[in-house]
N, C-alpha and C positions, 0 to 999 in steps of 0.2 A: 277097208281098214283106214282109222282115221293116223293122219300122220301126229295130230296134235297133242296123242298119248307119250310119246317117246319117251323112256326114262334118262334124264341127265343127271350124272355123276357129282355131286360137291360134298365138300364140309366144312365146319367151320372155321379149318385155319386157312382154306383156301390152297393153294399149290404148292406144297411143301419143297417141290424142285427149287422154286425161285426164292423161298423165303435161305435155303440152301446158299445159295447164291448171293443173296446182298450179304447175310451173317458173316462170310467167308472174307467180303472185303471190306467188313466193317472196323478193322485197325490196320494201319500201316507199320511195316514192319523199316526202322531203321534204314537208309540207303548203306550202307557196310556190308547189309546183311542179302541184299537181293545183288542179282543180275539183271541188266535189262538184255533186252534182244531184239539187234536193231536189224528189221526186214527192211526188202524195196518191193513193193505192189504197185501192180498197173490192172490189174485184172480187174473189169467191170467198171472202169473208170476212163473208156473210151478214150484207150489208149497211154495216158494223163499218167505220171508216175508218184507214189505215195512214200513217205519212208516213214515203218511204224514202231512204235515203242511197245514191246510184248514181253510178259511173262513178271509186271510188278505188282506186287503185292501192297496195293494202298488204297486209303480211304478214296471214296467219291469225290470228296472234295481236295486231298490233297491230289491225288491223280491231274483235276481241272488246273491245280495252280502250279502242279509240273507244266504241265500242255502249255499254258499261258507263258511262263518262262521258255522253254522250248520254242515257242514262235517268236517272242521276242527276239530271241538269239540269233534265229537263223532269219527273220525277216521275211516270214512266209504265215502263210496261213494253215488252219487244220483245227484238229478236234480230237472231240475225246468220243471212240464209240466201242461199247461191248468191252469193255477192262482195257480197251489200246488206247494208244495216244496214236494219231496220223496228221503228220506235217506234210505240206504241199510239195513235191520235187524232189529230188535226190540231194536228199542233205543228211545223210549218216555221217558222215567225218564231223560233222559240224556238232551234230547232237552230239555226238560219244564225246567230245573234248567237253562240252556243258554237263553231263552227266558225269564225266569222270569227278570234273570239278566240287558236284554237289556232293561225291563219296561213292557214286554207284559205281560196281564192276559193270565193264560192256560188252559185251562177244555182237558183233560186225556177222548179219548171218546172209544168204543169199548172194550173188552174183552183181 
């Protein structure tokens, strides 16, 4: 039996999961209206500690010009991956006074 028979699965809009997923964060919702949620990660980062911005509801691109301000502020480096924002080192106090200031609510989560 030839393997070159295999049937593989498509259509034509493609993966309806992901088209899901960008649709979802294609408007930003007001800073009034969200919460951010500020974790500390080390996990997978050989050791190296993260502090991440989780749980906001904004475009792709206003998300990047958070992140951008976010790093200016704290004077650190970082990025935007999978909906979060991650700045380099333990800088939650720092972010949550920058966030407060743009209008966001902040809940401080993790240890």
């Amino acid at each position: 039996m030839s393997n070159n028979n295999r049937t593989v699965w498509s259509s034509e809009d493609g993966d309806l999961r992901k088209q899901a997923q960008t649709i979802s964060r294609a408007k930003s919702l007001p800073p009034g209206q969200q919460t951010a949620y500020l974790h500390r990660e080390s996990g997978g980062r050989g050791g190296k500690t993260v502090s991440v911005v989780k749980n906001l509801i904004l475009a792709e691109e206003d998300l990047k010009t958070l992140a951008k301000k976010l790093k200016q502020e704290c004077g650190a480096g970082g990025t935007v991956k999978d909906g979060t924002i991650e700045i380099q080192g333990e800088r939650r106090q720092r972010m949550a006074e920058v966030l407060r200031k743009l209008g966001y609510k902040v809940k401080i989560a993790g240890g």
